[in-house]
C-alpha positions in Angstrom: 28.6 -3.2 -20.9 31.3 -1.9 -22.8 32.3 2.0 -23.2 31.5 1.5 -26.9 27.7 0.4 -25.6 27.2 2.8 -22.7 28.4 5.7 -25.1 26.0 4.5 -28.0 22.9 3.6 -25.3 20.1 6.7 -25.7 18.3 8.1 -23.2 14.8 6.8 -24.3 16.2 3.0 -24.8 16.5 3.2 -20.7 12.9 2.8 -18.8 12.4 5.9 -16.2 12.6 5.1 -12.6 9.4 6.4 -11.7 8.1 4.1 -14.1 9.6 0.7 -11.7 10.4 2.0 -8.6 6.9 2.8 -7.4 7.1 0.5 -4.0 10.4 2.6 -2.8 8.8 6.2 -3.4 6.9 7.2 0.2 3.2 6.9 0.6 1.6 10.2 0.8 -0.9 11.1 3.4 -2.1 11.7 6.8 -1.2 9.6 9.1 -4.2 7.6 10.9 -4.6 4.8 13.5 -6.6 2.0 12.7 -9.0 3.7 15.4 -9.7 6.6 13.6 -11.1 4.7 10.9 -12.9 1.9 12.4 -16.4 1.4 10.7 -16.0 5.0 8.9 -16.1 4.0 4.7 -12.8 4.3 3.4 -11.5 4.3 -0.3 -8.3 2.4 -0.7 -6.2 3.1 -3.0 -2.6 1.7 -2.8 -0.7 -0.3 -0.4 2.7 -2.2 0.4 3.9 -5.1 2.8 7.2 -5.0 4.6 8.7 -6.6 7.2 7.6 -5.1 10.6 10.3 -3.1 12.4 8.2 -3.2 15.3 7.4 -7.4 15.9 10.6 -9.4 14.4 9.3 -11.9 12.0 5.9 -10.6 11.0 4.6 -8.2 8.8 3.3 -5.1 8.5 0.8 -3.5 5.6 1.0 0.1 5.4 -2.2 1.2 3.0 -3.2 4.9 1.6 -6.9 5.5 1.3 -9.1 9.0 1.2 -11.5 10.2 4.1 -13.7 12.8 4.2 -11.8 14.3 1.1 -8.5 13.6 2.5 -5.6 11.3 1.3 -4.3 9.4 4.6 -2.0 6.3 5.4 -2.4 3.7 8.0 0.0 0.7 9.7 -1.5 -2.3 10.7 -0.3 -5.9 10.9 -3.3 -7.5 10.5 -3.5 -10.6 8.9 -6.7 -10.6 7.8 -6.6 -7.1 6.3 -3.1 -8.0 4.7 -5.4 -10.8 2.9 -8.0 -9.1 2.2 -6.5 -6.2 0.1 -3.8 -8.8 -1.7 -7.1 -10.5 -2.8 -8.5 -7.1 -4.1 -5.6 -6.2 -6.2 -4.9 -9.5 -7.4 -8.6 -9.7 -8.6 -8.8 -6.2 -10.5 -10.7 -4.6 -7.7 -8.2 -1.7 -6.5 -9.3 0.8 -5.4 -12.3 -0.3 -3.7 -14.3 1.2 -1.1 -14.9 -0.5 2.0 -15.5 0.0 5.7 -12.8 -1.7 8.4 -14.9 -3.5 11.4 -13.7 -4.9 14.3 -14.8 -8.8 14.8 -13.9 -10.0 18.0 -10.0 -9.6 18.3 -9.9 -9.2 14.5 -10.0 -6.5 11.8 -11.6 -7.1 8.5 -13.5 -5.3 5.3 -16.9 -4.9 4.7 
């Protein structure tokens, strides 16, 4: 841009960056392990891949739900889950409630 264009550029023709930078604000919450939760119903309401820090070349889903009245955040690298809750949003069904089992070595939603 020029100086002419940044000097003439109004506040409300640039978006907020609340509005687009939702996935780099922190989730709020309690922290839980997946243990805490396991077959308890759950409400989920938001989550976000990344990269794992923890296991080089996977990936890790950290999701915010409400328990028992409380808004709490879990880590879990679980395939199955990471599925599961890509397919919820992408079909129109977040938040949703759901219970997290434990089927054999996996995790899943019921």
């Amino acid at each position: 841009m020029t100086l002419d264009e940044i000097q003439n550029l109004a506040t409300n023709d640039c978006p907020r960056f609340s509005v687009f930078a939702h996935d780099q604000l922190p989730m709020p919450g309690v922290k839980k392990h997946l243990s805490e939760i396991l077959n308890r119903e759950i409400r989920v309401v938001d989550f976000k891949i990344k990269k794992s820090k923890q296991r080089a070349g996977t990936d890790c889903m950290q999701f915010q739900f409400v328990i028992d009245g409380e808004v709490c955040v879990a880590f879990t690298g679980s395939n199955v889950l990471m599925d599961q809750i890509q397919s919820a949003k992408v079909n129109g069904c977040m938040p949703f409630v759901g219970t997290i089992v434990k089927i054999d070595k996996y995790f899943s939603f019921s």
